[in-house]
FITOR-932040 format. One line per 5 residues: their letters; for each residue x, y, z of N, C-alpha, C, CB. Coordinates in Angstrom, 2 decimals, padded with zeros to 5 digits. Glycine has a CB too. Layout:
BEGIN
A = X Y Z X Y Z X Y Z X Y Z ~ ...
This chain:
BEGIN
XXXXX = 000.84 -001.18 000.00 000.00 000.00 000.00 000.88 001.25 000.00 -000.95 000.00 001.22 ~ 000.61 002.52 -000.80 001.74 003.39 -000.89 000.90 004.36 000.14 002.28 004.00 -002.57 ~ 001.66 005.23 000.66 002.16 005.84 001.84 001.25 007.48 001.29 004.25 005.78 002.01 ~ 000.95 007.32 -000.03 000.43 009.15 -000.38 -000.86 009.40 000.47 -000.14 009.53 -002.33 ~ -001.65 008.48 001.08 -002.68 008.74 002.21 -001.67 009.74 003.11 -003.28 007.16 003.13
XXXXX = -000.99 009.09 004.05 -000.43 009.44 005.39 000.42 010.82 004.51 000.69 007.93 006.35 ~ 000.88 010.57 003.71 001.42 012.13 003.17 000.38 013.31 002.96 002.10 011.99 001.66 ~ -000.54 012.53 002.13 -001.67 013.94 001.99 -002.35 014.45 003.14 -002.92 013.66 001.06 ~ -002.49 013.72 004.24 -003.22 013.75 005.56 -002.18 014.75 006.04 -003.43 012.23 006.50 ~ -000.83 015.20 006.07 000.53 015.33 006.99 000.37 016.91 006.24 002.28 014.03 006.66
XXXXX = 000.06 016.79 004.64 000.07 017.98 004.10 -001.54 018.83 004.74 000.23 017.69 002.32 ~ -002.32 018.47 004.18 -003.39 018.65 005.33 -003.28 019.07 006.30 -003.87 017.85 005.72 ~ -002.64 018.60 006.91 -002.81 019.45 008.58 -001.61 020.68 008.81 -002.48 018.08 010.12 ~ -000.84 020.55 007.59 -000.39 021.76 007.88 -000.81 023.04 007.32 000.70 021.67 007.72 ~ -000.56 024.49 007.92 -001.33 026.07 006.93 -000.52 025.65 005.79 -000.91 028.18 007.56
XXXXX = -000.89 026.65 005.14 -000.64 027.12 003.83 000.69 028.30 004.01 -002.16 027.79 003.19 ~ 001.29 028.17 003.19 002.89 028.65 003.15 003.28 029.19 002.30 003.82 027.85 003.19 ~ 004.39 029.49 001.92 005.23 030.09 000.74 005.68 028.58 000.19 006.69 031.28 001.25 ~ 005.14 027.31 000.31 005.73 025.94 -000.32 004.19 024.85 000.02 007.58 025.30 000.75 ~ 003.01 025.44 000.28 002.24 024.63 000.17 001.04 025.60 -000.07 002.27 023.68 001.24
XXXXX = 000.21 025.18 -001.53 -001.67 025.89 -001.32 -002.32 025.28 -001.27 -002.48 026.66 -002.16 ~ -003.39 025.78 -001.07 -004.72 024.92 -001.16 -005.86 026.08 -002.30 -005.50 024.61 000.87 ~ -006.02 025.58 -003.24 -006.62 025.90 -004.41 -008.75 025.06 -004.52 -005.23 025.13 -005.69 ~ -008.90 025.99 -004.62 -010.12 025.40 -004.41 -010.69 024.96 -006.35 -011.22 026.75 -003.37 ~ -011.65 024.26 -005.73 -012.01 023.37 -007.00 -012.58 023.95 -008.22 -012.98 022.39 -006.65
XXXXX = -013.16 025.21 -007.69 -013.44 026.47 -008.42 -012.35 027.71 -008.62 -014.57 027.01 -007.73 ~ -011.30 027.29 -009.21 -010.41 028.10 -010.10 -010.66 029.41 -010.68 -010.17 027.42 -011.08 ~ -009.89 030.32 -011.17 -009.80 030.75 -012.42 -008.29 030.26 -012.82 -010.11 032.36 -012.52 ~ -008.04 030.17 -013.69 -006.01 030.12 -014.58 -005.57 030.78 -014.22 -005.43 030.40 -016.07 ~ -005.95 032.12 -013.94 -004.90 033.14 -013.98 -004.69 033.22 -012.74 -005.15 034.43 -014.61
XXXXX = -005.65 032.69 -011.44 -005.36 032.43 -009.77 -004.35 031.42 -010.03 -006.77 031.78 -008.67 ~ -004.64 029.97 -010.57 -003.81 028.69 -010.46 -002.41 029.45 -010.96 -004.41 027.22 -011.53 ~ -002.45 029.84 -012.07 -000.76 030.37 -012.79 000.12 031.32 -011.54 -001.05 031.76 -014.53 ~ -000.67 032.32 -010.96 000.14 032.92 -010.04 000.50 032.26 -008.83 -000.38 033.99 -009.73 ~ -000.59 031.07 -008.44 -000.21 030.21 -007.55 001.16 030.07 -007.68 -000.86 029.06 -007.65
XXXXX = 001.31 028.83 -009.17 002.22 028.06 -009.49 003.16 028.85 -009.75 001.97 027.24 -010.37 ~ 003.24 029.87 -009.96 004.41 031.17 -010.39 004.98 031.18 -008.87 003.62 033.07 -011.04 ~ 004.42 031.83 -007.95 005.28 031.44 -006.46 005.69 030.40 -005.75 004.79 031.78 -005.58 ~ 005.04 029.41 -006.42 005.51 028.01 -005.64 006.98 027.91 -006.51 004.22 026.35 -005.91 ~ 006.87 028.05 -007.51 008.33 027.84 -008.54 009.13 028.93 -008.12 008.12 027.98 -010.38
XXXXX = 008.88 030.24 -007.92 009.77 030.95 -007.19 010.64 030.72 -005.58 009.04 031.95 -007.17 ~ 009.67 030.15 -004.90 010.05 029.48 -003.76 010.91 028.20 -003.51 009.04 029.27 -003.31 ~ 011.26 028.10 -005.08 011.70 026.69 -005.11 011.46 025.57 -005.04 012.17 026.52 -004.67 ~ 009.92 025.66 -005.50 009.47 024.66 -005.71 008.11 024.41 -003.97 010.99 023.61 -006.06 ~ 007.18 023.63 -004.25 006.28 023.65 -003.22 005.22 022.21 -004.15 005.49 025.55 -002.88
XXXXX = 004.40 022.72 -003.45 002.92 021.69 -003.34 001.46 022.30 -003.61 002.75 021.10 -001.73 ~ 000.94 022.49 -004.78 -000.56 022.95 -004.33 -001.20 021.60 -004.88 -001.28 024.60 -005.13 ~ -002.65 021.59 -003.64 -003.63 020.81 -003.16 -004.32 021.73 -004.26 -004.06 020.69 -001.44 ~ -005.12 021.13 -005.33 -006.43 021.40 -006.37 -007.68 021.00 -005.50 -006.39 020.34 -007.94 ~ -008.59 021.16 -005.38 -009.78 020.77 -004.94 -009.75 020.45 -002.96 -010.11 019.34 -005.98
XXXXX = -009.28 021.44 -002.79 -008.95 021.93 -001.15 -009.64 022.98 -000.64 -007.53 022.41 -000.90 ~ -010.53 023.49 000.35 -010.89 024.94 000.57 -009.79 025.11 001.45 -012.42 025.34 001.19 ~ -010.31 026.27 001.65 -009.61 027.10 002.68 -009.00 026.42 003.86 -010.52 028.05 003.20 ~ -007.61 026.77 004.41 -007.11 026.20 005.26 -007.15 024.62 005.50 -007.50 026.82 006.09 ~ -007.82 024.50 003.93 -007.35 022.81 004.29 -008.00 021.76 004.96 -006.29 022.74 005.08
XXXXX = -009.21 022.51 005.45 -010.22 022.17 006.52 -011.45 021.20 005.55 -010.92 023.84 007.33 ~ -011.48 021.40 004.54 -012.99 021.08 003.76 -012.10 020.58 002.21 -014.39 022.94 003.55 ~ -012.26 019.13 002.10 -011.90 018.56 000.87 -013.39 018.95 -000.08 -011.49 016.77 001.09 ~ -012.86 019.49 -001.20 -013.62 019.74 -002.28 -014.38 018.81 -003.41 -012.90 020.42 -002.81 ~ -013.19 018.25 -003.26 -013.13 017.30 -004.91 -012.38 018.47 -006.11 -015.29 016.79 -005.64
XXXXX = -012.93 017.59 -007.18 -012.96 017.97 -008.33 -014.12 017.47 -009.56 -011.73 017.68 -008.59 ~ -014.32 018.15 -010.36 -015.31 017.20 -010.94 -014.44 016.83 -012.25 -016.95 017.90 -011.26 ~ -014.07 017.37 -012.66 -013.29 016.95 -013.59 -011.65 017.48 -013.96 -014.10 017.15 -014.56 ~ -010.88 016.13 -012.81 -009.41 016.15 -012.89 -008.60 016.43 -014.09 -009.01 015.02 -012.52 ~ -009.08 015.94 -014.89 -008.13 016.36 -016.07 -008.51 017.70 -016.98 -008.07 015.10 -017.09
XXXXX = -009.07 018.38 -015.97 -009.10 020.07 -016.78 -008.79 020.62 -015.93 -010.39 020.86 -017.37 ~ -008.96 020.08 -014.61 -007.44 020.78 -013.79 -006.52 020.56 -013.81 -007.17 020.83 -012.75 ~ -005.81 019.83 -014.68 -004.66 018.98 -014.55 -003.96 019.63 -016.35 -005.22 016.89 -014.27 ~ -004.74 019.99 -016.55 -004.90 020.91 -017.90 -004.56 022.20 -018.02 -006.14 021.01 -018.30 ~ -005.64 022.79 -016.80 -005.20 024.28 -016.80 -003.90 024.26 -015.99 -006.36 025.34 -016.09
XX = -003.21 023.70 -015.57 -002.16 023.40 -014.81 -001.05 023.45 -015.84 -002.33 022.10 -014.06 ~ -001.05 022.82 -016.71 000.29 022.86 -017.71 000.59 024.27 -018.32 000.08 021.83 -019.04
């Protein structure tokens, strides 16, 4: 069994940082791009897609691969 449960749970409980977001499932691109523009400035980080606020309330997604889209 791989271990990305106990990782995503570990990311989860921690705030949100200059190396971790939480992006909610309702986007715009140009929020996600500036996200990903500071996480790459920071040297790299983690954003959670389909996360609310503080991490507290899993979202979903309804359809992963157009977030996974507007992402590239």
């Amino acid at each position: 069994m791989s271990a990305f449960p106990t990782e995503l749970a570990e990311l989860l409980a921690q705030p949100e940082g200059a190396r971790l977001a939480f992006v909610r499932r309702a986007f715009r691109t140009d929020e996600l791009a500036e996200t990903l523009a500071a996480l790459a400035n920071a040297q790299g980080g983690v954003a959670l897609v389909g996360v609310g606020a503080r991490g507290k309330k899993l979202e979903g997604l309804a359809d992963p691969e157009a977030a996974r889209l507007a992402a590239l």
